[in-house]
C-alpha positions as protocol buffer text, in pm:
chain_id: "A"
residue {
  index: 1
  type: UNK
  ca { x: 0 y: 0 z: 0 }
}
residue {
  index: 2
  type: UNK
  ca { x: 61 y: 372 z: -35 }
}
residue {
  index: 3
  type: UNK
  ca { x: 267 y: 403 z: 307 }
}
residue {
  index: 4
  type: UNK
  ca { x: 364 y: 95 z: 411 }
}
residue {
  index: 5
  type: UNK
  ca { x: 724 y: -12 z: 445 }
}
residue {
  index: 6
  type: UNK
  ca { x: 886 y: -248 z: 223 }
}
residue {
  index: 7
  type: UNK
  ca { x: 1003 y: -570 z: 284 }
}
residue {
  index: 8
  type: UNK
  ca { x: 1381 y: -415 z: 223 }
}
residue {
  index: 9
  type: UNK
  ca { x: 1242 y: -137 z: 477 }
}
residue {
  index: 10
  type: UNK
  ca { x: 1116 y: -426 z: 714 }
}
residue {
  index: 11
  type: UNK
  ca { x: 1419 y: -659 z: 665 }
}
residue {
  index: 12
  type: UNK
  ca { x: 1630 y: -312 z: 778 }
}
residue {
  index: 13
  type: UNK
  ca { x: 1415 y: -224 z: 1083 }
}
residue {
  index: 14
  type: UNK
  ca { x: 1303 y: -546 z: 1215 }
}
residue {
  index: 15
  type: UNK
  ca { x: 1641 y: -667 z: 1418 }
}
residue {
  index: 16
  type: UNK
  ca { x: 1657 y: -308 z: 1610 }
}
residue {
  index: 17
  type: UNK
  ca { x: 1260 y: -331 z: 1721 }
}
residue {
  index: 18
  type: UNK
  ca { x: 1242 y: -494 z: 2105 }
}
residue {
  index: 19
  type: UNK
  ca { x: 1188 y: -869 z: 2146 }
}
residue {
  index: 20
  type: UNK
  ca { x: 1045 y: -936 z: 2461 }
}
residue {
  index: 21
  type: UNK
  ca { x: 938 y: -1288 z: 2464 }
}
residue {
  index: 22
  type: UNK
  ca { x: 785 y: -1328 z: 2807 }
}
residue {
  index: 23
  type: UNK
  ca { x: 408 y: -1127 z: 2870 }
}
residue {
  index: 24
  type: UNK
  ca { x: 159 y: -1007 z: 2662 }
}
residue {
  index: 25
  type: UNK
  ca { x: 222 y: -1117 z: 2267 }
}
residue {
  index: 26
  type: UNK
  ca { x: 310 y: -844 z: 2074 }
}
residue {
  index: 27
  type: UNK
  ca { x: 40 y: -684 z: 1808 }
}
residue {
  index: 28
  type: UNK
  ca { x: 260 y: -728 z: 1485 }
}
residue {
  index: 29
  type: UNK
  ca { x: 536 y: -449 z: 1465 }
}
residue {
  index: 30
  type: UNK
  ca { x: 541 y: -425 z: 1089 }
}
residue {
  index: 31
  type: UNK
  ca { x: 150 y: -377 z: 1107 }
}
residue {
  index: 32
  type: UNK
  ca { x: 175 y: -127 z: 1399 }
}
residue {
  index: 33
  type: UNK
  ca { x: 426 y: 103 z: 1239 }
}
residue {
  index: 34
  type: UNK
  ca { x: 248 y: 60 z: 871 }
}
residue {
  index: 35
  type: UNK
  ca { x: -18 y: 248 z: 1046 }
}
residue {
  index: 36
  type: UNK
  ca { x: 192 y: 519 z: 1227 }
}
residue {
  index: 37
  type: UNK
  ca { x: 307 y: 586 z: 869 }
}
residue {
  index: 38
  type: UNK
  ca { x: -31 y: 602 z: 724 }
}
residue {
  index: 39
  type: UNK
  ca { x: -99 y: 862 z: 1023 }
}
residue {
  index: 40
  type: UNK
  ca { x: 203 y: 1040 z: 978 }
}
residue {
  index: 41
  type: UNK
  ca { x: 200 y: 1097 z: 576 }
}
residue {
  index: 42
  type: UNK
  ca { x: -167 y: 1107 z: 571 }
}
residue {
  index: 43
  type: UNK
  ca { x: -257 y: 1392 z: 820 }
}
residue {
  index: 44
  type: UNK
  ca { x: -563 y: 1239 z: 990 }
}
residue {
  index: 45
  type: UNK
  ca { x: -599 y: 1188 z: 1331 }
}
residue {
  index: 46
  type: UNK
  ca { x: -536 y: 890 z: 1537 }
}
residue {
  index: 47
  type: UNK
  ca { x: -884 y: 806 z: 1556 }
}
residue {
  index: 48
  type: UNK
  ca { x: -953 y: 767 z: 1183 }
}
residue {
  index: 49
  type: UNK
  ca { x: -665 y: 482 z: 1125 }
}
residue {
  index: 50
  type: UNK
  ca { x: -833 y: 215 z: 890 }
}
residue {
  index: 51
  type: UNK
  ca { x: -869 y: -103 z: 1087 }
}
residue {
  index: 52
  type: UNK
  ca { x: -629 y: -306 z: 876 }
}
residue {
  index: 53
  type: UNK
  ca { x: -341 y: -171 z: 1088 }
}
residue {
  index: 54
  type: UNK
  ca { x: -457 y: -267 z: 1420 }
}
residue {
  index: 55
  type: UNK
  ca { x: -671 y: -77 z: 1710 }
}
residue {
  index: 56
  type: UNK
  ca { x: -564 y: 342 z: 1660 }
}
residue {
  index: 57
  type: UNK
  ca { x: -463 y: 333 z: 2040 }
}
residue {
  index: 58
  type: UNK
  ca { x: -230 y: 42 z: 1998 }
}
residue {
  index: 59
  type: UNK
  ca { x: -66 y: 265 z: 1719 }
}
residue {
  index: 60
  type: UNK
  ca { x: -54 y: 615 z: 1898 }
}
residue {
  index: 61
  type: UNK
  ca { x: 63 y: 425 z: 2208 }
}
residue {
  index: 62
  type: UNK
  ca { x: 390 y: 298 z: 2010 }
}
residue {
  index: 63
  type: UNK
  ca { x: 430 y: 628 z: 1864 }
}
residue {
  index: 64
  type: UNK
  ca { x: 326 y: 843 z: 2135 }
}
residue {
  index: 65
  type: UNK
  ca { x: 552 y: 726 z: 2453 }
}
residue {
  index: 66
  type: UNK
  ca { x: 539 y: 403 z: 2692 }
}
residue {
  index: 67
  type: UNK
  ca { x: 558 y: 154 z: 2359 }
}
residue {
  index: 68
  type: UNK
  ca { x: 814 y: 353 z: 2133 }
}
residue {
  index: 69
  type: UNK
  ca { x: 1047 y: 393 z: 2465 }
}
residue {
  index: 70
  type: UNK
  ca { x: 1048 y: 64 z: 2628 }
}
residue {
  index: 71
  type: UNK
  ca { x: 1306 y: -221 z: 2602 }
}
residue {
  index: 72
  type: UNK
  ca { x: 1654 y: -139 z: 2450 }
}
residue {
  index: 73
  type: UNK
  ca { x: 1499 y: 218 z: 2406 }
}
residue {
  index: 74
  type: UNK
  ca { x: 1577 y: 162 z: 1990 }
}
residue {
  index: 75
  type: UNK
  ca { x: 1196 y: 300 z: 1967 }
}
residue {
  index: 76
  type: UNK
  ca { x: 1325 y: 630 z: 2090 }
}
residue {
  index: 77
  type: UNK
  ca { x: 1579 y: 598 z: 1798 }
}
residue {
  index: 78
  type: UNK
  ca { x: 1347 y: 554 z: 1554 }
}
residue {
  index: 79
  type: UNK
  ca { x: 1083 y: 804 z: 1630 }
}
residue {
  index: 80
  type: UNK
  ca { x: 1271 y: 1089 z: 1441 }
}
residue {
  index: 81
  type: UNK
  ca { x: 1395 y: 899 z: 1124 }
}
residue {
  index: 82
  type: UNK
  ca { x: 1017 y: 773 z: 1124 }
}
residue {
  index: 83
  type: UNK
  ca { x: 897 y: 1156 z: 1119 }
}
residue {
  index: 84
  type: UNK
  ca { x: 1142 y: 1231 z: 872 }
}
residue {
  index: 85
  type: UNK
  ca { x: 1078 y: 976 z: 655 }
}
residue {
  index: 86
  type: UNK
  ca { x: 681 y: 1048 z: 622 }
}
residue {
  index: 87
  type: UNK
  ca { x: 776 y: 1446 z: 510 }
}
């Protein structure tokens, strides 16, 4: 789709995302951040996410603080090269 990352994106980003195995199974990354980009680029509001990318709050959550900044703190890293990327 219009936004999404591609699988030479994915391949790129995937090993720096966290990988905590134990607790609550992780909503698909690629999905998750396929839908901050569709945010991002698109303008609309959280709320308004199409439903193929997973609940809005799971999304904004990532993006927004507690989910982008937790583990290894590599979120944190890629919070500005994901806002540059969707100018």
């Amino acid at each position: 789709m219009r936004y999404e990352l591609s699988d030479y994106e994915w391949t790129a980003i995937k090993p720096m995302l966290p990988n905590k195995p134990r607790g609550v199974r992780r909503v698909n990354d690629r999905r998750v951040l396929n839908g901050i980009f569709w945010v991002l680029r698109s303008g609309a509001p959280w709320r308004d996410l199409p439903e193929n990318y997973g609940p809005h709050t799971t999304c904004y959550n990532r993006f927004g603080g507690g989910g982008l900044a937790s583990g290894t703190g590599s979120w944190m890293h890629w919070r500005p090269v994901m806002t540059r990327r969707c100018r």
